[in-house]
C-alpha positions, -999 to +999 in steps of 0.1 A: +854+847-284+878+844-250+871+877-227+891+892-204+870+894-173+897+907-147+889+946-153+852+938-152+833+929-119+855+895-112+838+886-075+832+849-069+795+849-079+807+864-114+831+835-114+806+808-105+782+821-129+804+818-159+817+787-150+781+777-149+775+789-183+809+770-193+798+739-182+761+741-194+773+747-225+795+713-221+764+697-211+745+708-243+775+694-262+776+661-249+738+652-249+740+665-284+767+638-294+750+614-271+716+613-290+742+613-326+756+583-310+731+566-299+713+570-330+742+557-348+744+523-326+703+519-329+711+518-371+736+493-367+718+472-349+688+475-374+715+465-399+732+435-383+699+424-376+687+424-410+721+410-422+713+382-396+679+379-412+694+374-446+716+349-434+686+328-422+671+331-453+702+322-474+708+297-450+678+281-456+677+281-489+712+264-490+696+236-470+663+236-494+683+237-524+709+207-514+676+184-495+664+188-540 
């Protein structure tokens, strides 16, 4: 919803204040998507580190299974 403010009291402080609001509602925005993302990168880490787990165990059992 885009208003037009220049009939309506337009001084500098009315300016400032809805930039402010502008820009707070950026901020919102971004630490929104920035706890998405980091939540993201914290399960695929839990995943490569399980996949690295696997590995160790199937590398292991490689070694087990060719030492028989």
């Amino acid at each position: 919803m885009k208003t037009d403010y220049t009939s309506l009291n337009d001084t500098l402080e009315e300016q400032l204040r809805r930039e402010l609001i502008k820009l707070n509602q950026e901020c919102r925005e971004l630490t929104s998507e920035n706890k998405l993302l980091r939540n993201e990168i914290r399960q695929l880490e839990e995943a490569k580190y399980k996949a690295f787990q696997r590995i160790g165990e199937l590398t292991s059992e490689v070694k087990i299974n060719r030492a028989s």
